[in-house]
N, C-alpha and C positions, 0 to 999 in steps of 0.2 A: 504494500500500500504506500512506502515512503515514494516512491516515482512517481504517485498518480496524486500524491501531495505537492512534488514538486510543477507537479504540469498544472495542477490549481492556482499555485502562488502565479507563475509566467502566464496563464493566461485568466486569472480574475474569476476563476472557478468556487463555487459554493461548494464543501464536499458535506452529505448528509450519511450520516450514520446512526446505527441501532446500536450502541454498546450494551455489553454483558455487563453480568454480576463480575466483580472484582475488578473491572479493570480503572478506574479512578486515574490511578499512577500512570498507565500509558498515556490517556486522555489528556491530561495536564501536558504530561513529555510534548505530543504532540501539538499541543495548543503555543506551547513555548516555543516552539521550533521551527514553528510558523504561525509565526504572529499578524503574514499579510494575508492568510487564507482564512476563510469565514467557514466554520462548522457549525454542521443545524445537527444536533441529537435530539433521539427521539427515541421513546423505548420506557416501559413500567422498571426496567431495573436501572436506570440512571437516575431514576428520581428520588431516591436518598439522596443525594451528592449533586443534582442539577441545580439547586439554584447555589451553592459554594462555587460550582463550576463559571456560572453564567457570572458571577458576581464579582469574580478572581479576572477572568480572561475576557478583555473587547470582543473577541474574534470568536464566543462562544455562544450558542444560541439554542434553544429545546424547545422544541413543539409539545402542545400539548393535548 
């Protein structure tokens, strides 16, 4: 998935994702690591930790 990160930052790409249970720590990694790419999470198992995410990182975003 980190190439299709990097082809979101060079062409202005939204990337939408469903995370799992446990993953918080990649979520963060990636949000830090590309801080000009915009993520829409979506998913009943990120909503413990969805609104620390949304509230921590500009570039983080959860449907609801």
């Amino acid at each position: 998935m980190l190439e299709i990160y990097k082809i979101a930052d060079k062409n202005n790409l939204i990337i939408m994702m469903h995370p799992d249970y446990g993953q918080q720590q990649a979520i963060e990694r990636i949000l830090k690591e590309y801080p000009n790419v915009n993520f829409l999470f979506h998913g009943e198992q990120m909503r413990p930790y969805a609104a620390e995410i949304v509230g921590k990182y500009p570039n983080a975003y959860f449907t609801i």
